[in-house]
C-alpha positions in Angstrom: 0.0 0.0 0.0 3.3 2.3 0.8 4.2 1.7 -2.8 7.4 0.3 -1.1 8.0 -1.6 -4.6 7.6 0.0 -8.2 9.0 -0.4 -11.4 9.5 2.6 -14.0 11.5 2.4 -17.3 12.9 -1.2 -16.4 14.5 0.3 -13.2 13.0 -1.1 -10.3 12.4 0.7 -7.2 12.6 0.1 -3.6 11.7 3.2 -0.9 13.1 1.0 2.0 10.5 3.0 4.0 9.1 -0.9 5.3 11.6 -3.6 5.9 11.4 -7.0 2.8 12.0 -8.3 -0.3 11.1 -8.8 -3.9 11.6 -12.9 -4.2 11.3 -15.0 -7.1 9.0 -17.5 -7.5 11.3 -20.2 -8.2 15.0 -21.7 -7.3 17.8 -21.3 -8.9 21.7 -22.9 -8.7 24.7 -22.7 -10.3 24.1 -19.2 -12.2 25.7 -15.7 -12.5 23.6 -13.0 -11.8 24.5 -9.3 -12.7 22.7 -6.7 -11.2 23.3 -2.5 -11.7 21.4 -0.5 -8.1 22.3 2.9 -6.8 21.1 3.9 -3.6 18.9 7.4 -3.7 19.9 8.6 -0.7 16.7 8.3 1.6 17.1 6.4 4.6 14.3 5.6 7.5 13.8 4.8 11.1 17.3 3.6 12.5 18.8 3.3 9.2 18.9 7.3 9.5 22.1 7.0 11.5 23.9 4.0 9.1 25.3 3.7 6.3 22.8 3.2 2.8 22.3 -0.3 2.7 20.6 -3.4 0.9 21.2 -6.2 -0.7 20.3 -9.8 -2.9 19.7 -12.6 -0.8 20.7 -15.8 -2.6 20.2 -19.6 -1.4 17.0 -18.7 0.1 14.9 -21.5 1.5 11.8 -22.0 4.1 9.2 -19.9 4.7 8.6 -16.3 4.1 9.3 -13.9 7.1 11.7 -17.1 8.5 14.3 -14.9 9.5 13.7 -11.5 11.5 10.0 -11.8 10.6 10.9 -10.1 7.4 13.3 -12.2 4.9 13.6 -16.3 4.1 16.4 -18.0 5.7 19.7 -17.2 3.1 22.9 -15.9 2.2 23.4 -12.7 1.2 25.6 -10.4 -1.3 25.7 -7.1 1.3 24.8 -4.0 -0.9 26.2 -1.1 1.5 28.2 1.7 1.4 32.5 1.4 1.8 31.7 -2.9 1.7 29.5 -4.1 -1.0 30.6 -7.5 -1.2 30.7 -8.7 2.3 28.9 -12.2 2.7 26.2 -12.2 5.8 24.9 -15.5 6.7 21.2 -14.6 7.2 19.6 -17.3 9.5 19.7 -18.5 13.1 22.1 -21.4 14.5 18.9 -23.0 16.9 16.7 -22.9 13.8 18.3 -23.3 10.8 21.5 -25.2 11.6 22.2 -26.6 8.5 23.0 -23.0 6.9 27.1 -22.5 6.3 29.8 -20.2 5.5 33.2 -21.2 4.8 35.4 -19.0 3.5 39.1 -18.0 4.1 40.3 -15.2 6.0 43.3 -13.4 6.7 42.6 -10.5 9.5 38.9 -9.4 12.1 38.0 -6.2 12.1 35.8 -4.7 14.9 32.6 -3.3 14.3 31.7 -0.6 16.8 27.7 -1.1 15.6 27.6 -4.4 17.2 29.7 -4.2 20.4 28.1 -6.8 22.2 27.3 -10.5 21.0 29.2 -12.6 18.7 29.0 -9.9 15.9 32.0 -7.6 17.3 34.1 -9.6 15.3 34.1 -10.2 11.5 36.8 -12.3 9.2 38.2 -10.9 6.7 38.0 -12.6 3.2 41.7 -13.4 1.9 42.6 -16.0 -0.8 44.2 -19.3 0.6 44.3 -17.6 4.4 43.1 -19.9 7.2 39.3 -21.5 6.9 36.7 -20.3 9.0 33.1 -21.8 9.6 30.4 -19.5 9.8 26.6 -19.6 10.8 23.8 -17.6 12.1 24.1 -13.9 11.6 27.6 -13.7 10.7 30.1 -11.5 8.1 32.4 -12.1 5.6 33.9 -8.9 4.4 35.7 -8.2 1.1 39.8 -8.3 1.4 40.4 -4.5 0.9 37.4 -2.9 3.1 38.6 0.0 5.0 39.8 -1.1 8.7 38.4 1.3 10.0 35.2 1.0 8.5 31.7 1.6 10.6 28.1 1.3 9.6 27.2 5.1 9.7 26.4 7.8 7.7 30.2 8.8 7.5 31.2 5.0 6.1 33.9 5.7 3.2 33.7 4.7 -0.4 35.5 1.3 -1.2 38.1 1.7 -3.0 36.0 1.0 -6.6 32.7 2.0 -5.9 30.9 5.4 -7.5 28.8 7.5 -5.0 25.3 7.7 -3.8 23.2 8.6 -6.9 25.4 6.8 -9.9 25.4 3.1 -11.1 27.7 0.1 -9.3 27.6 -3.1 -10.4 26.9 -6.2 -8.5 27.8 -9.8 -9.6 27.4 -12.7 -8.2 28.7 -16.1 -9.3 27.3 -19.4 -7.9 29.2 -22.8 -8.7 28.2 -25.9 -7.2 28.9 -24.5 -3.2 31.2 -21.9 -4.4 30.3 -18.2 -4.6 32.5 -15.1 -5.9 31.6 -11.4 -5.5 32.3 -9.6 -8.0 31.8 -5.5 -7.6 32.4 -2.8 -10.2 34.8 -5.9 -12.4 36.6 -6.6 -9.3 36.7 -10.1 -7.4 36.4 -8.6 -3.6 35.2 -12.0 -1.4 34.7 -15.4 -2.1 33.3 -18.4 -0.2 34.5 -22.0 -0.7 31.7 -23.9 0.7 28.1 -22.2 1.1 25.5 -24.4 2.3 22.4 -24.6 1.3 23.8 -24.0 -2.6 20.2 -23.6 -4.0 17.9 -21.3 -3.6 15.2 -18.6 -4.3 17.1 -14.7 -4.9 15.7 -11.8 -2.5 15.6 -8.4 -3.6 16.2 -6.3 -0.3 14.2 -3.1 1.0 16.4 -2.7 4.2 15.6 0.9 5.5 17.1 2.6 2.3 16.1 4.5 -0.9 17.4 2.0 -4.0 17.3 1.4 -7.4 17.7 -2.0 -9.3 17.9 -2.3 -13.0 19.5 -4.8 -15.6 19.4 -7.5 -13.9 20.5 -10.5 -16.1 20.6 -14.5 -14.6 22.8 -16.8 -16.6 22.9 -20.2 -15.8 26.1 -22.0 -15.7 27.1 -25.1 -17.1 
């Protein structure tokens, strides 16, 4: 009723003003997706005092509203500002916990919005570093995100992405359990074994003005 959802010219639109998703009506595995969003600039509620976020949601299984009463239990592609690219493990280790993250990291980094919890600390994706299990609500960031990052308004660019109001590019590349982010033509995170590796994709409305348009599915061989 909001009109959280729209689409004009082929550009979909998402107000963020309510917290869901656009979801697809089937599953899908072993695919690249490309997808082009900028963020608008509008943010709501607690979102007015973090950095512009969404993001796609892939490998999503069980019901609708599973996780946090708003999104299916999945994986997820971050879309925010200074670390599009990080992988979030979207579920909950009591009910789902089946769902996994292994990826390989070389460094933590402390985020100050979560100081309590097992959030605090986050691994840092790096190619053959050590392996690291993760499940429940936990991060994966991209290899060259800013130590000194933090999820407010003031959260810098990463290194390749354009600012608020112009085009990034977000691809994802799923092979057998294997995923790659890819961001702006750059590989920035990777995760060696991600469990489930099927799923329905999530479009996120997370609190923030965005804008979604070419987005292409290719399946792979």
């Amino acid at each position: 009723p909001k009109g959280v959802f729209s689409v004009t010219n082929g550009v979909i639109r998402v107000t963020g003003e309510e917290w869901g998703a656009l979801v697809t009506e089937e599953e899908f595995s072993d695919y690249r997706l490309d997808v082009e969003y900028r963020f608008t600039g509008t943010r709501f509620g607690d979102k007015a005092k973090k950095a512009l976020d969404s993001g796609i949601l892939f490998h999503s299984v069980g019901p609708d509203g599973a996780f946090y009463d708003t999104w299916l239990y999945s994986h997820e592609y971050n879309l925010i500002t200074g670390a599009s690219g990080d992988i979030w493990t979207v579920g909950d280790t009591n009910a789902r916990p089946d769902m996994v993250v292994v990826g390989e990291t070389g460094g933590t980094l402390t985020d100050v919005s979560m100081p309590e919890g097992p959030y605090r600390r986050h691994a840092i994706w790096k190619e053959g570093g050590k392996r690291i299990e993760l499940r429940g609500n936990r991060r994966l960031c991209r290899f060259d995100i800013d130590p000194g990052w933090t999820d407010t308004p003031q959260a810098p660019l990463a290194v390749n992405e354009r600012p608020t109001g112009e085009w990034n590019t977000a691809t994802l590349v799923c092979r057998g359990e294997t995923v790659t982010c890819i961001f702006n033509g750059k590989v920035v995170n990777k995760a060696v074994r991600v469990v489930p590796s099927r799923g329905k994709i999530q479009l996120q409305s997370e609190g923030c003005g965005v804008e979604f348009r070419r987005v292409t599915l290719t399946s792979l061989p």
